[in-house]
VOPAGU-2260 file (C-alpha; in pm, 1 decimal, decimal comma):
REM VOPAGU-2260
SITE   aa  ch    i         X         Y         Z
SITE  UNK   A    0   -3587,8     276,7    -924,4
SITE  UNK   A    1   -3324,6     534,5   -1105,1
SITE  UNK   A    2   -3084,8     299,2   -1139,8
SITE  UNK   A    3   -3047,9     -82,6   -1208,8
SITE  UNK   A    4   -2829,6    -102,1    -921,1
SITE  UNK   A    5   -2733,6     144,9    -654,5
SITE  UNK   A    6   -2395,8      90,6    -538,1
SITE  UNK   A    7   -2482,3     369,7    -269,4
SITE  UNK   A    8   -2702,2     150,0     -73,7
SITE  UNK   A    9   -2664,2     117,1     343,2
SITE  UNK   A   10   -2570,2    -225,4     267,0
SITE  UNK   A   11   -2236,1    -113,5      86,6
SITE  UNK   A   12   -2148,7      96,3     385,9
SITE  UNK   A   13   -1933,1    -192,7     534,8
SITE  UNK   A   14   -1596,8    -141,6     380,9
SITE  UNK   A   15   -1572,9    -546,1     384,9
SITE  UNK   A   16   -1906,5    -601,2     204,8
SITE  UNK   A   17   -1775,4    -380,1     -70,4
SITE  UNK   A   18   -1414,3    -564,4     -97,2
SITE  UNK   A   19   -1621,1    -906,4    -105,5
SITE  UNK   A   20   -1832,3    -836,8    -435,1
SITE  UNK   A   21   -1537,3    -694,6    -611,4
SITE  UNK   A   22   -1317,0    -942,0    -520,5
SITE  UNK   A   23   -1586,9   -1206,0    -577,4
SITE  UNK   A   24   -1658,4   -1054,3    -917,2
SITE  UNK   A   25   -1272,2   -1002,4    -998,3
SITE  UNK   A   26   -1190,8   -1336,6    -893,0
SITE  UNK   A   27   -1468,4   -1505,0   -1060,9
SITE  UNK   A   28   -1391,9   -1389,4   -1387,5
SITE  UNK   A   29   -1041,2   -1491,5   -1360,5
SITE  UNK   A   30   -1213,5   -1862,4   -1321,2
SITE  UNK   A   31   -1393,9   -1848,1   -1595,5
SITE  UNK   A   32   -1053,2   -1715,9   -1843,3
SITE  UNK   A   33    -840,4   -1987,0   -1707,6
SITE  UNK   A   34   -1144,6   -2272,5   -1765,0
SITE  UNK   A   35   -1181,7   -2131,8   -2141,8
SITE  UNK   A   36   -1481,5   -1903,3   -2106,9
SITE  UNK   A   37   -1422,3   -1597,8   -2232,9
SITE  UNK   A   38   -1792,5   -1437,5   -2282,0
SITE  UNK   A   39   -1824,7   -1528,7   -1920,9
SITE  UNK   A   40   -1497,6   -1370,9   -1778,2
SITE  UNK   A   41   -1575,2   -1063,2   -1962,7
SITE  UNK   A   42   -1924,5   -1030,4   -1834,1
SITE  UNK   A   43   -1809,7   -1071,0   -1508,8
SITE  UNK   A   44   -1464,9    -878,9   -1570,6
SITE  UNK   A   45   -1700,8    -629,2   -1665,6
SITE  UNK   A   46   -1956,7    -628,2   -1371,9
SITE  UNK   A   47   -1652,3    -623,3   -1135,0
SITE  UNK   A   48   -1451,4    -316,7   -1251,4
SITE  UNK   A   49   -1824,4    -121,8   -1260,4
SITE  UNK   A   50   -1803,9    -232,5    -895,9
SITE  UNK   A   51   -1478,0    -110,5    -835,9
SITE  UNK   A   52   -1562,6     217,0    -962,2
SITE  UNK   A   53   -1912,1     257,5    -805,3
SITE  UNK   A   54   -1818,0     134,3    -420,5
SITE  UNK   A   55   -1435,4     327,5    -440,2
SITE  UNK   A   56   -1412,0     567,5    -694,2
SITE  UNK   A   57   -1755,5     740,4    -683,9
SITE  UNK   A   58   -1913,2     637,8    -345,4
SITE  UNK   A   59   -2127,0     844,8    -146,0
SITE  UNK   A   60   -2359,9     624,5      94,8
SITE  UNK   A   61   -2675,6     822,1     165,1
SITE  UNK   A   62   -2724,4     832,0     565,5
SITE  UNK   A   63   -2983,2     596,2     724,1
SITE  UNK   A   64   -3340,3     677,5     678,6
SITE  UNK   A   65   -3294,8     881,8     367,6
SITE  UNK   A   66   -3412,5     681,0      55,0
């Protein structure tokens, strides 16, 4: 395993899967500033914008079969 997480797994392919966890992530942190927890919207403020940047800004999903 090079990375903790590889956003350029076959799973990500699906333009919706990708729009879910960033939205998910995006969203949830936005919970967590309005209900007072501010460690927790960072974290996931955080986790979300590394999505963002991994599944649209620097995506390159490896073709099926190649690991």
């Amino acid at each position: 395993m090079d990375r903790f997480f590889d956003f350029n797994h076959p799973f990500f392919r699906p333009l919706w899967i990708r729009v879910l966890v960033v939205a998910l992530c995006l969203g949830w942190a936005g919970v967590e500033f309005a209900t007072g927890g501010t460690v927790w919207g960072i974290l996931f403020g955080a986790i979300g914008l590394a999505a963002l940047y991994g599944f649209f800004i620097n995506f390159n999903p490896r073709p099926p079969g190649d690991r």
